[in-house]
C-alpha positions in Angstrom: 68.5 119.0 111.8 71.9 120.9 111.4 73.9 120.3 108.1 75.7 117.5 109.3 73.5 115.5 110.5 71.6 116.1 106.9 75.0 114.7 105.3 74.4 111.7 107.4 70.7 111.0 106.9 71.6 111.4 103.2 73.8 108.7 103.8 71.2 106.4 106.1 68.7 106.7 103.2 71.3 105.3 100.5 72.5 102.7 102.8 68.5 101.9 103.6 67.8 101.5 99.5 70.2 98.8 99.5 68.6 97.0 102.5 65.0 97.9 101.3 65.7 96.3 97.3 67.6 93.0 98.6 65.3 92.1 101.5 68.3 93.2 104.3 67.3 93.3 107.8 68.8 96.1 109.7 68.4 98.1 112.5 68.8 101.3 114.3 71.2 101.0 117.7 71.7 102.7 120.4 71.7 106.6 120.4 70.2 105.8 117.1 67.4 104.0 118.7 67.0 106.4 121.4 66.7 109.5 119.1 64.3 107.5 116.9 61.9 107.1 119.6 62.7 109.8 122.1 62.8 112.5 118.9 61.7 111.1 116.0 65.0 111.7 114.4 68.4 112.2 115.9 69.0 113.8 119.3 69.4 117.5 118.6 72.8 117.2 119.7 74.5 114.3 118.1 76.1 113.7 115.3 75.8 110.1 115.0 74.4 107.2 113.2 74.5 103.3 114.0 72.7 100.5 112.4 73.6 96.5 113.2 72.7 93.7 110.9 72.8 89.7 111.5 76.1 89.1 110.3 74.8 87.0 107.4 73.0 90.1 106.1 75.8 91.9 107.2 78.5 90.3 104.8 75.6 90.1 102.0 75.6 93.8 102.3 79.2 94.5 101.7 79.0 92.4 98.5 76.1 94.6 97.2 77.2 97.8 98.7 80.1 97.5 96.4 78.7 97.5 93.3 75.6 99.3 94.2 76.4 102.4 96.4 75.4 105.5 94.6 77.8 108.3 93.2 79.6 110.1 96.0 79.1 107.4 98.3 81.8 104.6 99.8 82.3 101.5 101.2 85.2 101.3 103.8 85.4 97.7 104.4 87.7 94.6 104.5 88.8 95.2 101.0 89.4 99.0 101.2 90.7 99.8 104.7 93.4 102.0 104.4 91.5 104.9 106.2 89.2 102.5 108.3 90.9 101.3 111.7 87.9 99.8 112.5 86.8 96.0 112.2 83.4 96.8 110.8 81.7 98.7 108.3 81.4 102.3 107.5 79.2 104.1 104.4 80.6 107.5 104.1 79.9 110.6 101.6 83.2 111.3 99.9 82.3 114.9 98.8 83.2 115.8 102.5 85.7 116.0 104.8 86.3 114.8 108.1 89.9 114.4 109.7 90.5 113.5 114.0 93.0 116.0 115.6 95.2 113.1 116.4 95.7 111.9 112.6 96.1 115.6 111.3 99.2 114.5 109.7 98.6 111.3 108.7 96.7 111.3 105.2 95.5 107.7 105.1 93.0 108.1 108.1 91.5 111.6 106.2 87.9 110.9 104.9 84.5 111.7 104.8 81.3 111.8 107.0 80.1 108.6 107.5 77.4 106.3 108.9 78.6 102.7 111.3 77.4 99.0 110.1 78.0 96.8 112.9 77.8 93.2 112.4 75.9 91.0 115.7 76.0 87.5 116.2 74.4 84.5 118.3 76.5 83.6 120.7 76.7 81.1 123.7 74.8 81.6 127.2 77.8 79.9 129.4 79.7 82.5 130.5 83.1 80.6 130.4 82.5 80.2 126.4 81.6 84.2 126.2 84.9 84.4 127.5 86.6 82.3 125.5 84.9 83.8 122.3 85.9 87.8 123.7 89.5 86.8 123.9 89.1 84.9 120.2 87.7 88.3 118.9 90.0 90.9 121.1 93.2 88.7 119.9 92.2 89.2 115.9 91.3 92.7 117.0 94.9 93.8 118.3 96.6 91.4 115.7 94.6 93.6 112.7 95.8 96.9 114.0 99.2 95.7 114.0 99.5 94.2 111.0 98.0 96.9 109.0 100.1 99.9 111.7 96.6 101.4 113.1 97.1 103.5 116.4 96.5 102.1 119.6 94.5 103.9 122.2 96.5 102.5 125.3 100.0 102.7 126.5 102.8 103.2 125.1 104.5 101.0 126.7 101.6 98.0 126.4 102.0 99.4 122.3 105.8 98.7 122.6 105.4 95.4 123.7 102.9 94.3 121.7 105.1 95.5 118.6 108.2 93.6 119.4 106.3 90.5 120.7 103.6 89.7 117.5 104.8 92.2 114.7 107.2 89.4 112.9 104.5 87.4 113.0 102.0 89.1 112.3 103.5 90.5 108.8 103.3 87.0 107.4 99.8 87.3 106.9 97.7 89.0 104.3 96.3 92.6 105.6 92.8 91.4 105.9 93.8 88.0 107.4 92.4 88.3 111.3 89.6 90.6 109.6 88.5 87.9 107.9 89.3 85.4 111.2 86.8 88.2 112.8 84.0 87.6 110.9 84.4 83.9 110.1 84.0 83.4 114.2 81.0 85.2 114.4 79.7 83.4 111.3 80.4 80.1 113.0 79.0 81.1 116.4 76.1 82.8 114.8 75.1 79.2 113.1 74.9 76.9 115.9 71.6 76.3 116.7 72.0 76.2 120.6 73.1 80.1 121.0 70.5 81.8 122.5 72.8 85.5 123.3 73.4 88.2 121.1 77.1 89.4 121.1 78.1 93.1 120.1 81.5 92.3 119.1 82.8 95.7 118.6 81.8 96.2 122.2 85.0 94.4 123.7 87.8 96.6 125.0 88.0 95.4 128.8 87.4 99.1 129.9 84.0 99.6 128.6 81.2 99.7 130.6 78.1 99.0 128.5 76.7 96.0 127.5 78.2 93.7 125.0 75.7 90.2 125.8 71.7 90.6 124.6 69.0 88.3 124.8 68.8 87.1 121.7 64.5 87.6 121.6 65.7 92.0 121.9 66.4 91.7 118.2 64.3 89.3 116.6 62.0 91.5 115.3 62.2 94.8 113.9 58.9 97.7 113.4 59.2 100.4 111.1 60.0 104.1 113.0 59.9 107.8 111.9 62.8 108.9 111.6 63.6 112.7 110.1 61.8 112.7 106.7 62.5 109.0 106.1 62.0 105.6 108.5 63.9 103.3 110.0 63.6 100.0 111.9 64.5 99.5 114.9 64.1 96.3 117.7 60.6 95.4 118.4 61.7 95.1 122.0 63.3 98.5 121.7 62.4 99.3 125.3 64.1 96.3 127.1 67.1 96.8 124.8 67.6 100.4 125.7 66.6 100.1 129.8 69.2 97.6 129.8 71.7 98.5 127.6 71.4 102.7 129.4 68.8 103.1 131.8 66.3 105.4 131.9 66.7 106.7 127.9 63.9 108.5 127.7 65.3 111.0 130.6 67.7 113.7 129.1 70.9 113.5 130.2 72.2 116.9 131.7 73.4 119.7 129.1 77.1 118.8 130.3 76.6 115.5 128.4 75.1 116.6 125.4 78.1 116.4 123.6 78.9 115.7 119.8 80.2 112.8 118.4 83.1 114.9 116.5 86.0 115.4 118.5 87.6 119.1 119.4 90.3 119.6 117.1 88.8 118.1 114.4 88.6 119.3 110.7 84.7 119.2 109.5 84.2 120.4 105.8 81.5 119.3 104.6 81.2 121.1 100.8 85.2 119.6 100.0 86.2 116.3 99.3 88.6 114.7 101.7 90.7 113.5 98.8 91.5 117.5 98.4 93.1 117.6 101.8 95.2 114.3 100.6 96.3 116.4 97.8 96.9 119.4 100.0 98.9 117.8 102.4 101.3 115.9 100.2 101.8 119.4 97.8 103.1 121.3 101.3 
């Protein structure tokens, strides 16, 4: 393991206590997944790690996570926000430091290393009412970052005219208003009994590629994996998850693609708190 990726299993194991003492289920996802079975740990070269929960356990989390994180951890969720664009969860270490190139100068995105919670959800098998439930959770999506002034990663111009068309509208609204609309749809989709899909709701900008719609059977159960110097549990059905959701995963991919997670340009400290460069910023 390199030092970061030791910041972030530090991180996984406090996050795992929490899951471990209130009877959470949770599991590794994705690259996650693949570097628990393909290495045991993380692949050498990321810098990554992503668990999902049902989105029952999900919101019990946050509740918990709150009051029982450990010293030097946090909670960026729907309560505390302000340097979490993002509609789900993230555990972070706040005795580090990690900034993107593009928010250099803006001080309310500067924060730690972290670790992703995604929530998933049952959702329905007819495709007409997959799309209706995207469009439902992309709409609260776009309305969030605009009410609470997050950077869009699209056009300018598609920006502009989302500004002038919903922003005196959206400003009538508490900050966490379509958050909460966000989860409250899953909840409600995850509870009727005739669902039989998984969603990945974070998975919905149209230009992605990958696969947002599961079986729901993939994640049913879980089984306990090595993972570093600690474990983790992943899908039972690990293998049909990952062949469908990237292929062949236990193939490298070719050194050209073994890239990190943390973007060029990036500020990466991890022995100084990001609330320094806050201070820092605003003193020059």
């Amino acid at each position: 393991m390199n030092d970061t990726q030791k910041v972030i299993l530090d991180i996984f194991k406090e996050y795992k206590k929490i899951c471990d003492k209130h009877g959470l289920k949770y599991f590794g996802l994705s690259g996650t997944t693949i570097g628990a079975v393909r290495h045991g740990g993380f692949i050498p070269w990321d810098d990554d790690l992503d668990v999902a929960m049902p989105i029952d356990d999900y919101l019990k989390f946050r509740e918990i996570a709150l009051k029982e994180l450990g010293r030097g951890y946090e909670l960026l969720d729907s309560r505390s926000r302000k340097t979490n664009p993002q509609m789900y969860m993230k555990v972070r270490d706040s005795r580090t430091t990690y900034i993107e190139g593009q928010y250099a100068d803006k001080p309310r995105y500067f924060g730690g290393v972290w670790m992703d919670v995604f929530p998933i959800a049952m959702c329905p098998s007819n495709k007409l009412k997959i799309s209706i439930l995207k469009i439902r959770l992309r709409f609260y999506r776009k309305m969030d970052m605009l009410r609470n002034q997050y950077t869009f990663r699209e056009s300018e111009l598609k920006n502009k005219l989302m500004k002038i068309l919903f922003l005196p509208v959206v400003y009538i609204c508490k900050s966490d208003h379509y958050l909460n609309r966000w989860e409250r749809t899953l909840v409600i989709y995850n509870r009727k009994a005739n669902n039989k899909k998984i969603i990945l709701p974070w998975r919905l900008p149209p230009r992605r590629t990958y696969h947002n719609i599961f079986p729901c059977e993939f994640f049913e159960s879980t089984e306990e994996r090595k993972f570093e110097d600690t474990t983790m549990m992943i899908p039972t059905m690990y293998d049909e998850y990952l062949r469908m959701d990237f292929g062949d995963y236990m193939k490298l991919p070719p050194k050209s693609a073994r890239v990190t997670h943390f973007e060029e340009g990036a500020t990466l400290d991890l022995n100084k708190p990001y609330i320094e460069y806050v201070k820092t910023y605003h003193e020059s």
